[in-house]
C-alpha positions as CSV (number, residue, x, y, z in Angstrom):
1,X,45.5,-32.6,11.6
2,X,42.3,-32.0,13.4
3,X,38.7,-31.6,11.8
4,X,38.2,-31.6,7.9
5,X,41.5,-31.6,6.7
6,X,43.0,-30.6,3.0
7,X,45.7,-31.8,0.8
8,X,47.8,-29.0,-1.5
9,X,48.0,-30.4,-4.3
10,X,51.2,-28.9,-6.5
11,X,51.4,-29.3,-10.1
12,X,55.0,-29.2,-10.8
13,X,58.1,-29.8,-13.1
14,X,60.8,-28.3,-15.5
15,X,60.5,-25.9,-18.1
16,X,57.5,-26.6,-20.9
17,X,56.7,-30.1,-19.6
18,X,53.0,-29.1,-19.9
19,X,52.1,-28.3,-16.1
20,X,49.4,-26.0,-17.3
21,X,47.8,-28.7,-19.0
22,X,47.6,-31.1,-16.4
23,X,46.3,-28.3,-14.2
24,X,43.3,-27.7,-16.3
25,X,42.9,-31.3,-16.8
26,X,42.5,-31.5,-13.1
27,X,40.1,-28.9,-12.8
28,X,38.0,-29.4,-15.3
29,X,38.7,-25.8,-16.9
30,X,40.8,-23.3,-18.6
31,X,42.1,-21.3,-15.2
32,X,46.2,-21.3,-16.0
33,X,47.1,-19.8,-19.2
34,X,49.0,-22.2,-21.3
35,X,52.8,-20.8,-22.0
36,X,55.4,-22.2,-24.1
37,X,58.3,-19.6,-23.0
38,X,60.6,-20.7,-21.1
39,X,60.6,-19.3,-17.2
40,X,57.6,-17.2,-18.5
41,X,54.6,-18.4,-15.5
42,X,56.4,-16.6,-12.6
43,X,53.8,-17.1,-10.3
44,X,51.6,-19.7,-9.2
45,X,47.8,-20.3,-9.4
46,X,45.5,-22.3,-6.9
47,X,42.0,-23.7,-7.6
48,X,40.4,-23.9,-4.8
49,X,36.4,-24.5,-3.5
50,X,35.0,-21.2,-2.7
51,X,35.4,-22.4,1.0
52,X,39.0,-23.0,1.0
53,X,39.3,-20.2,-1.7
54,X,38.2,-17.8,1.2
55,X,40.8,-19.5,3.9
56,X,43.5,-19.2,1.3
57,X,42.9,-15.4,0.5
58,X,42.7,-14.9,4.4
59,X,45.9,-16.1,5.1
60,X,45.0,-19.3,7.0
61,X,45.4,-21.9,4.5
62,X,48.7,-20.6,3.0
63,X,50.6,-18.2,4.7
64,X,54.2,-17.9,2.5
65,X,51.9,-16.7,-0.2
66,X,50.4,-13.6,-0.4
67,X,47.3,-14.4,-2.1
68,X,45.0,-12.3,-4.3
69,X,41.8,-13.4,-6.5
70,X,42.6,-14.5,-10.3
71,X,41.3,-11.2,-12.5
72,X,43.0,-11.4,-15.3
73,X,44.8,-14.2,-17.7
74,X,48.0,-13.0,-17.9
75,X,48.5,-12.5,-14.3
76,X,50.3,-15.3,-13.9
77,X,53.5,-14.2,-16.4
78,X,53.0,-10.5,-15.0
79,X,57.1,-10.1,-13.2
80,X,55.4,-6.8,-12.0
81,X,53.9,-8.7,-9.1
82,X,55.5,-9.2,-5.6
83,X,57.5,-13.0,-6.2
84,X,55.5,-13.9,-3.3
85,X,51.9,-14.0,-5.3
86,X,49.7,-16.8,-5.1
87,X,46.7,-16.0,-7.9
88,X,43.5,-17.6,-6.5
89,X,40.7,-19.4,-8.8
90,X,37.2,-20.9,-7.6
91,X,36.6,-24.2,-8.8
92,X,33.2,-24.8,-7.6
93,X,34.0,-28.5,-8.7
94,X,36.6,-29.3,-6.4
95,X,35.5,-30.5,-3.2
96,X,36.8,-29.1,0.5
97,X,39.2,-31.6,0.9
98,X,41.7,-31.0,-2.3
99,X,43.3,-27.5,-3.8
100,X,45.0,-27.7,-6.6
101,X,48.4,-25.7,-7.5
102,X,49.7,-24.7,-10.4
103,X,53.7,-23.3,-10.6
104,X,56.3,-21.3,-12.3
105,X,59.0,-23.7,-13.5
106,X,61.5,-25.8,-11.3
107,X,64.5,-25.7,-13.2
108,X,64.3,-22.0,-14.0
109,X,66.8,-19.7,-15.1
110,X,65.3,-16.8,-13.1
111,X,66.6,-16.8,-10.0
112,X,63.5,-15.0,-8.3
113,X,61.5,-18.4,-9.1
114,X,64.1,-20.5,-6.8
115,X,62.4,-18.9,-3.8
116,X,59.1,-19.3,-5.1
117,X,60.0,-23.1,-6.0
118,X,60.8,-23.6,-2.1
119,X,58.0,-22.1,-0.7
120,X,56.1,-24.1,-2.9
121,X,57.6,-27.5,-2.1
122,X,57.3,-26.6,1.4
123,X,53.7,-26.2,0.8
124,X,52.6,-29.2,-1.2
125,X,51.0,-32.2,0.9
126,X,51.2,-33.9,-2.5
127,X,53.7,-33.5,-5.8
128,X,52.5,-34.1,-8.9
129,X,56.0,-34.7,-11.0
130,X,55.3,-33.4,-14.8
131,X,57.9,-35.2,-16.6
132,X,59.1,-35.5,-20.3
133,X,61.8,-37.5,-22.2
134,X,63.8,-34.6,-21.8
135,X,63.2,-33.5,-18.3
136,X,63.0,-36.4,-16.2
137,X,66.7,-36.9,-16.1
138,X,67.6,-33.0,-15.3
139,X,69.7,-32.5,-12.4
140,X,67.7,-29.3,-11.4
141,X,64.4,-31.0,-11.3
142,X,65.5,-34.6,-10.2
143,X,67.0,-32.4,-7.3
144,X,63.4,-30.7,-6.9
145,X,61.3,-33.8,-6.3
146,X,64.4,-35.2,-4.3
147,X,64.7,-33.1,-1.7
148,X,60.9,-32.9,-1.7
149,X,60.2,-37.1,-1.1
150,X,63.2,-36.5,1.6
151,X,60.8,-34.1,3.6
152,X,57.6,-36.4,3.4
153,X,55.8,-35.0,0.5
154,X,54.1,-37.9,-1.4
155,X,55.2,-37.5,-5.2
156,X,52.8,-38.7,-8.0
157,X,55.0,-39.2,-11.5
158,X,53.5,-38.5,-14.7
159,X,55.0,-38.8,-17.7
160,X,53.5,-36.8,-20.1
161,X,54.4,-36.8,-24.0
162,X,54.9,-39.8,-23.7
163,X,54.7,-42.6,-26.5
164,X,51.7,-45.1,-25.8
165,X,53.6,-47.7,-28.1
166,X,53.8,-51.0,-26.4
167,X,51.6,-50.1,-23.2
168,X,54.0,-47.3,-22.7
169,X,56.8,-49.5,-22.3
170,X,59.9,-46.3,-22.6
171,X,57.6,-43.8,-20.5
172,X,57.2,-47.0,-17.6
173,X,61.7,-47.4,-17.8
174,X,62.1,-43.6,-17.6
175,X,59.4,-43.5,-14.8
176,X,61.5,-46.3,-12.7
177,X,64.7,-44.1,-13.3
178,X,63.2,-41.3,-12.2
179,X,62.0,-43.2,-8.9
180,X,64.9,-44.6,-8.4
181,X,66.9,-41.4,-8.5
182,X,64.3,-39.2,-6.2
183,X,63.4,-42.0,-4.1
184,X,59.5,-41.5,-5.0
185,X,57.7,-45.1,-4.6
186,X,54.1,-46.0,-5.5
187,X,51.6,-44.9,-8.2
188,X,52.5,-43.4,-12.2
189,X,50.7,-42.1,-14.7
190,X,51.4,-41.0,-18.0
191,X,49.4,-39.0,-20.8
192,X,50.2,-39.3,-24.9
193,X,52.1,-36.8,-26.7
194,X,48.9,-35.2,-28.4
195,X,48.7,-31.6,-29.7
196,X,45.0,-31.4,-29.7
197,X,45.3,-32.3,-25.4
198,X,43.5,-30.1,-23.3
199,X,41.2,-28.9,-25.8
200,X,39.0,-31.3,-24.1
201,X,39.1,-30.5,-20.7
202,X,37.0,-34.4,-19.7
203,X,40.6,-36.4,-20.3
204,X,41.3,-38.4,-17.6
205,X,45.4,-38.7,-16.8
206,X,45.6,-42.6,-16.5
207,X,47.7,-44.7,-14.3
208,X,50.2,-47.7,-15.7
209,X,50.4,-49.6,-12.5
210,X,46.4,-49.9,-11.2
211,X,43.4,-49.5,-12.3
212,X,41.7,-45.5,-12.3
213,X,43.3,-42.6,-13.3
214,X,45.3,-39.4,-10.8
215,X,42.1,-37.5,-10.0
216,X,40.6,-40.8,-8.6
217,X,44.0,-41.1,-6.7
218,X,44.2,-38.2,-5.4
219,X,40.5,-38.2,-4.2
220,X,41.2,-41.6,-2.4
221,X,44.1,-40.6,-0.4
222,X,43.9,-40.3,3.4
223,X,44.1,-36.6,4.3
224,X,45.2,-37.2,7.7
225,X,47.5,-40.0,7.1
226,X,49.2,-37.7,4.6
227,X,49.1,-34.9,6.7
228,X,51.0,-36.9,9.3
229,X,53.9,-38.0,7.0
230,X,54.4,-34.3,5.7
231,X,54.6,-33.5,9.4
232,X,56.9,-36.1,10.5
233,X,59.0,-36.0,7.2
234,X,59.1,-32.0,7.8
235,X,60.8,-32.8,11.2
236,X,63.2,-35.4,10.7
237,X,64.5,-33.4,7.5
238,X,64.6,-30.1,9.6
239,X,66.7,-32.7,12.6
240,X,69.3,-34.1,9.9
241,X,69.8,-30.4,8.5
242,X,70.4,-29.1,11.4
243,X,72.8,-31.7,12.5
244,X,74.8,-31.5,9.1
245,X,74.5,-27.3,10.4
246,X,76.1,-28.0,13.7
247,X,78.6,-30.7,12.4
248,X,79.7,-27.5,10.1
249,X,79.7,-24.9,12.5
250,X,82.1,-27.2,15.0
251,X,84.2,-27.4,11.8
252,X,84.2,-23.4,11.1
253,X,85.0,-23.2,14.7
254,X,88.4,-25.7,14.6
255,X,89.5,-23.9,11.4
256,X,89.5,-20.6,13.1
257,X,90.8,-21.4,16.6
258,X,93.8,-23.4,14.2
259,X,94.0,-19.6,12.2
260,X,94.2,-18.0,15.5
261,X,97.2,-20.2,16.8
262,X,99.1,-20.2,13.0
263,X,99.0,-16.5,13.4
264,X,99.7,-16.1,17.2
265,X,102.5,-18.2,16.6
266,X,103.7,-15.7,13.3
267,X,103.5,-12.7,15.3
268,X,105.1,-14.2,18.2
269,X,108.5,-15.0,15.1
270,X,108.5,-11.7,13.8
271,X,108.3,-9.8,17.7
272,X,111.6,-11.6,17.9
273,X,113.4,-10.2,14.9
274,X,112.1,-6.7,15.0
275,X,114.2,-4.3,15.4
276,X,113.0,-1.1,17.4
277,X,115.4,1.4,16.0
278,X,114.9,2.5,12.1
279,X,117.3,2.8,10.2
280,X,118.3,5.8,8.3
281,X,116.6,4.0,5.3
282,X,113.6,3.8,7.4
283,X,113.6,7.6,8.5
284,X,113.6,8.5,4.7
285,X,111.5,6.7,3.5
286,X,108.7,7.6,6.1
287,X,109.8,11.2,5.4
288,X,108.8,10.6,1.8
289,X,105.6,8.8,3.1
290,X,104.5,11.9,5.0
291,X,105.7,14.3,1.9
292,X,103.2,12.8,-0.2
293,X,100.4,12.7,1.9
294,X,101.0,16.7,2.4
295,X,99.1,19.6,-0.3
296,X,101.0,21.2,-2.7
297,X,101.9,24.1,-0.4
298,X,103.2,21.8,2.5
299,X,104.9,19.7,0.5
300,X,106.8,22.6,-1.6
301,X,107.6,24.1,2.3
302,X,108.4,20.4,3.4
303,X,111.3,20.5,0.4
304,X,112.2,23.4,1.3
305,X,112.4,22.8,4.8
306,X,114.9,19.7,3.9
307,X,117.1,21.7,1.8
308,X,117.8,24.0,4.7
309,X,118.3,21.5,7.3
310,X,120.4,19.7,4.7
311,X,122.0,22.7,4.1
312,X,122.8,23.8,7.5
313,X,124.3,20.3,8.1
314,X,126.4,20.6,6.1
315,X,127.7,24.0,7.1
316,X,127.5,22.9,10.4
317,X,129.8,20.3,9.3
318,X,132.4,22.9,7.9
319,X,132.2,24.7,10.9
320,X,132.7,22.0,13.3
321,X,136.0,20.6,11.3
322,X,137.2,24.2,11.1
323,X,136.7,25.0,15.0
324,X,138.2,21.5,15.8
325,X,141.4,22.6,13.5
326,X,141.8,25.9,15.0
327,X,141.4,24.6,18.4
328,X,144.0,21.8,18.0
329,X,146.7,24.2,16.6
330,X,146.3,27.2,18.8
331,X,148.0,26.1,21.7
């Protein structure tokens, strides 16, 4: 908040809503490869001056990412690359003050780009919200931008494919929904459904509630004043999350102590109807318990073993009636 501040600006949305393209548009020039697979760009790109490039490659800037320059095109869809990437570009056109991101999808089916798509909204000072007809309403995305306008961040809706017809008159109804459901307020902007965009990279992305267009918008905005509701949005998030944490750690805690008494309470019923002395049920049935934890060898001795005592039992039993007769008739 002190000195020459900068604003992150991200560049996000669902699955082929044209991020890339806005990107560029932004810029000026081709620095995200465009990708029409779905979940394909797995990590994201930031333009940056060569100033703020050098902060954000030494870690100051940035610090979830691990950042490395921009060699290559198709770095950006390569899944070899640690999920925590951040691909670096110098824009020599953008001033100090702004840094643009580009991002993997927000309603991807990879699982690795959920953590990416946190790191990234805890990032952004400012969200630009690429939207479609068939995106704005998704629960994974509307979820996205909410959570994000709940922490402070400053969300800039643009519908893009959109129909111009009637001074955009369905892209301005599905941009109120959209508000209304994340709880973003303020400027929109919108762009034509036009194959042929971004082959000219000097199209400006205009807004349908003011005069000027998102660059000029974002270039007007107060850094610090932004800075500051990030920062005080970021704490009263993190306060209410961790009450709601507490709130269900007490409740955890209840349930348990309540388990601990149900049981207590269980044992404390069967100590009164058990019965120390086994029956002779009981003895065999252990003795068959121990028989089958025994090797072959022991077990065939075991068997053995019981035929013999068995055996002798029951020849002890002759014996005994045949002593007990001889003694009661020999007087």
């Amino acid at each position: 908040l002190a000195g020459e501040g900068c604003l992150v600006v991200v560049v996000a949305g669902g699955t082929n809503t044209g991020k890339s393209t806005v990107f560029n548009l932004l810029n000026g020039q081709n620095l995200s490869p465009i990708v029409n697979t779905a979940a394909a760009t797995c990590h994201p790109v930031l333009a940056a001056s060569p100033a703020r490039a050098a902060q954000v490659l030494e870690g100051k800037l940035l610090p979830e990412f691990s950042a490395s320059r921009l060699t290559r095109p198709d770095a950006p869809v390569d899944k070899s690359l640690p999920g925590d990437a951040l691909l670096i570009a110098e824009n020599p056109k953008l001033p100090d003050q702004i840094v643009v991101m580009d991002t993997p999808d927000v309603d991807s089916i990879d699982t690795v780009n959920w953590e990416v798509a946190e790191h990234i909204r805890a990032a952004g000072d400012v969200i630009v919200a690429v939207l479609t007809g068939e995106k704005y309403k998704d629960r994974r995305v509307v979820e996205f931008f909410r959570e994000a306008r709940a922490s402070g961040r400053l969300i800039a809706p643009l519908m893009n494919k959109a129909n111009p017809a009637n001074d955009y008159t369905v892209a301005r109804q599905q941009l109120l929904e959209f508000q209304s459901d994340t709880g973003a307020s303020g400027r929109v902007f919108a762009l034509p459904h036009d194959f042929d965009l971004g082959k000219s990279l000097d199209v400006a992305i205009p807004s349908l509630d003011a005069d000027g267009d998102l660059w000029t918008f974002l270039h007007e905005l107060d850094i610090h004043e932004t800075k500051e509701q990030v920062f005080a949005g970021t704490v009263d998030r993190f306060v209410v999350q961790a009450d709601a944490f507490i709130q269900r750690a007490h409740q955890t805690q209840h349930a348990i102590e309540s388990a601990i008494g149900t049981f207590a309470e269980s044992a404390r019923a069967f100590a009164e109807r058990y019965d120390p002395s086994p029956g002779e049920a009981v003895g065999g049935l252990f003795h068959e318990f121990v028989q089958a934890r025994r090797g072959p060898l022991r077990r065939a001795i075991g068997s053995t073993s019981a035929v013999v005592v068995r055996g002798a039992g029951a020849v002890g039993g002759r014996l005994s009636c045949v002593f007990t007769t001889e003694a009661t008739l020999d007087p």
